[in-house]
N, C-alpha and C positions, 0 to 999 in steps of 0.2 A: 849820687843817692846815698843817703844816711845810711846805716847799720839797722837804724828801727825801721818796725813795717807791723800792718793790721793784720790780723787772721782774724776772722769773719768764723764764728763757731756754732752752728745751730746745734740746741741744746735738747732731749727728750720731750714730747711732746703731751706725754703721761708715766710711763713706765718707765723708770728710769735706766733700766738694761738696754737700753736704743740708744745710749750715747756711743758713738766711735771710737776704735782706738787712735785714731788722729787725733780727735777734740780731746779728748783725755791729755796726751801728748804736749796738744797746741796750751792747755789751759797749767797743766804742771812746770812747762817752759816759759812761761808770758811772765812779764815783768810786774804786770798788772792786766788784772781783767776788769773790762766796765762793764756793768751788769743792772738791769733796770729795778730789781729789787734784789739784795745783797744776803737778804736770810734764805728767800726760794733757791740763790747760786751757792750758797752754803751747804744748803741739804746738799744736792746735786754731789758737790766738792767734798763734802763729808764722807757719803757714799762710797768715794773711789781712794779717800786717803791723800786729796791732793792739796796742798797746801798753796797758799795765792795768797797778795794784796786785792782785798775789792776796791773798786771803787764806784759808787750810782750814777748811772746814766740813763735817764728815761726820758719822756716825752715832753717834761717839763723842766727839763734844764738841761737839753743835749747840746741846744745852741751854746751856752756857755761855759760848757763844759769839754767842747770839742778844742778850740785854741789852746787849753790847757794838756790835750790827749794828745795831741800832734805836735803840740812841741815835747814834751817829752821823749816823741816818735823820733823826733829829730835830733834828737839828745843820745839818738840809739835804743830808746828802748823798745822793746816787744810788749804787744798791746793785743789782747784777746777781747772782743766783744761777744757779749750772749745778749739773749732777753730773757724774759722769762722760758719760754716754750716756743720751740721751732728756730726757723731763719731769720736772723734779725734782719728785719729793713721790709720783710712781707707782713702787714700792718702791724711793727714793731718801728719801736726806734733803731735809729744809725743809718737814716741816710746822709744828713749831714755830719757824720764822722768819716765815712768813705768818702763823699765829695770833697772833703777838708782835706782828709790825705793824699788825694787825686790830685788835688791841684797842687798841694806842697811838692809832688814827685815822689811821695813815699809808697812803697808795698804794699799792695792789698791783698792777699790772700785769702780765697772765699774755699771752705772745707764743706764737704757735701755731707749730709743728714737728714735727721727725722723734718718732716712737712705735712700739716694737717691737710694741706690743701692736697697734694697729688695722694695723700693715705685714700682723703674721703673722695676723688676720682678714682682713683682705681675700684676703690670697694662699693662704687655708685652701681657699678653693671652699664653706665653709661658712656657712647662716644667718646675714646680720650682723643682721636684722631687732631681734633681743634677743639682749644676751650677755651674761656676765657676765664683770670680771675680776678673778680668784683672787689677783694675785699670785703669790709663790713656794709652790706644792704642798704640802699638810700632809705631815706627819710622818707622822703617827700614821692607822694604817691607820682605824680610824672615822671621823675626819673627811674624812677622803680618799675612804672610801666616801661621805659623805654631800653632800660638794660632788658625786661624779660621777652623783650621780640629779638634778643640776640640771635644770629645765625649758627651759632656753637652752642655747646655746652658751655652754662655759669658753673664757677663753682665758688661760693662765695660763706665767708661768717655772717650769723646770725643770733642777736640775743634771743635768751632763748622764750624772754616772754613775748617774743615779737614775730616768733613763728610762725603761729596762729593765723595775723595778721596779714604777712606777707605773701602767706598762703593763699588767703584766702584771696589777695589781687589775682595771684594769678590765677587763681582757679574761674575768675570772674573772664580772662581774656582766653585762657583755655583750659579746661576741664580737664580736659585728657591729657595733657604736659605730664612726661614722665619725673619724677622728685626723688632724689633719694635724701631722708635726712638722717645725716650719721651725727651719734653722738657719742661725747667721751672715748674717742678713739684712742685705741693703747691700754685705757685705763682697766677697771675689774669690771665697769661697768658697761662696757664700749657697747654699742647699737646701731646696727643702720637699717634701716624702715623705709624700706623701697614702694612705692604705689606711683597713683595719679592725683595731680594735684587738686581734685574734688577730695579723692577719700583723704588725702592727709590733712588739706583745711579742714574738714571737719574732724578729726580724728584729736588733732592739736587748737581746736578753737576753744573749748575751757578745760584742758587739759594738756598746759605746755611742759616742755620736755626739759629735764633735769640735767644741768652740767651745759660745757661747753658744745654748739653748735655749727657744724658744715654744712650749709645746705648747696644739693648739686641739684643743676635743674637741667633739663632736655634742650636740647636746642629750639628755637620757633620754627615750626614749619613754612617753609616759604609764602609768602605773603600774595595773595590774589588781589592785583590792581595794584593802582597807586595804592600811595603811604598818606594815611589820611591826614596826618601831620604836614603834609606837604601838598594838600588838597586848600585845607585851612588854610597854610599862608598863601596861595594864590588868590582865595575867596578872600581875604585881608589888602590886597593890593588890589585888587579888580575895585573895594569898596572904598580905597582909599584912591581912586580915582585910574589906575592902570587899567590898557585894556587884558583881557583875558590871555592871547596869545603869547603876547610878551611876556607877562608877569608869569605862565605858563614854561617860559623858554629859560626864563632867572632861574624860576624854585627848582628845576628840572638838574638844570647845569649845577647846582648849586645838594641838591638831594642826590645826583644819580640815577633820578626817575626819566620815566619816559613823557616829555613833550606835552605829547599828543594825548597820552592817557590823564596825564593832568586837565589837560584842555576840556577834555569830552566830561572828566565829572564836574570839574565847576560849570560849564555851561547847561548840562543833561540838566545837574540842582536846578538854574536859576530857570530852565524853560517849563519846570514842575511848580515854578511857584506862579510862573507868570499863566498858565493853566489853571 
């Protein structure tokens, strides 16, 4: 193994008194720091009196920017990455800088720090026993539905004009879903606004929230019967010529669900129609 190696440096996430004396350390010793925007790691670097090469690595040129980082690595040098705000790689760039150096055999060293994600769990009031994180909130209202019947706590970003919106799905599958939506944590401005998810969709439906967003959402309460997504594709295979049992015995093995409970609602459906 070479002499060079990553340090992996998550950076203040608002306030810039939350950086580490390690990341400090990491980023004054580094040969060069990659950094997704080179003015934002200035301030940061300014602050503390710490002098460095930058050089840009973000989402649109990390691909080709990485063989150039690793071999340098391999040449001996020390190599600090940041992002903007938090841990790089948690919907930041640099994971194909750490895979890059994983395979070459080089050092990676990941230093612990600020995280928007476990600040805005903890400060939910909600479940951290198991959670999940989403990342930034799908799009597309199906999948959106299907992350929010998660069995944990989400805890996921959100733009913040799309709040409103996202809210208001769920409040459409359950009202009562406990939300917290914390905003500008760290910052002068920081907020977390804990309800249910009726009062907050309407709270934030023409009135979205200002700055960067966390939203944590409750777990789904467990589910009575089948999964009606898994009701449907049976009724799709029953009409696509399968009989009911089988096609029952597939979606089953295949969901997790039970069999037999699949079986009784597409057939209960079809004996209401044939009534």
């Amino acid at each position: 193994m070479s002499g060079g190696r990553l340090v992996v440096c998550p950076t203040p996430i608002g306030n810039l008194e939350d950086v580490t004396l390690r990341v400090l350390a990491a980023l004054r010793d580094a040969d060069l720091i990659a950094c997704e925007d080179t003015r934002r790691t200035r301030v940061l670097l300014e602050r503390y009196g710490v002098q460095a090469s930058l050089v840009s690595y973000h989402e649109h040129n990390e691909r080709e920017r990485t063989p150039e980082l690793v071999a340098k690595m391999l040449d001996g040098a020390t190599v600090a990455l940041v992002s903007d705000a938090g841990m790089p790689l948690v919907s930041d760039p640099g994971y194909v800088l750490v895979a890059g150096c994983i395979a070459a055999g080089l050092e990676v060293e990941v230093l612990p720090g600020p995280s928007a994600a476990i600040a805005a769990l903890v400060a939910s009031g909600l479940p951290a026993e198991r959670w999940r994180f989403a990342g930034f909130l799908p799009r597309k209202r199906g999948a959106l539905e299907a992350l929010l019947e998660a069995p944990e706590t989400v805890v996921a970003f959100e733009s913040p004009r799309r709040v409103g919106a996202s809210l208001a799905v769920l409040a459409e599958l359950d009202p009562a879903r406990p939300v917290a939506v914390c905003r500008e944590l760290t910052k002068l401005h920081e907020e977390v606004v804990r309800g249910d998810a009726s009062a907050l969709a309407e709270r934030y439906a023409s009135t979205p929230p200002r700055g960067e967003v966390v939203l944590v959402i409750g777990a789904a309460p467990p589910r009575k019967g089948p999964d009606p997504a898994a009701i449907d594709a049976v009724k799709r295979l029953v009409e696509a010529g399968a009989r009911a049992r089988p096609a029952a015995s597939v979606v089953a093995e295949l969901t997790g669900g039970a069999a037999n409970d699949l079986y009784r609602a597409v057939t209960k459906g079809a004996q209401k129609r044939d009534d």
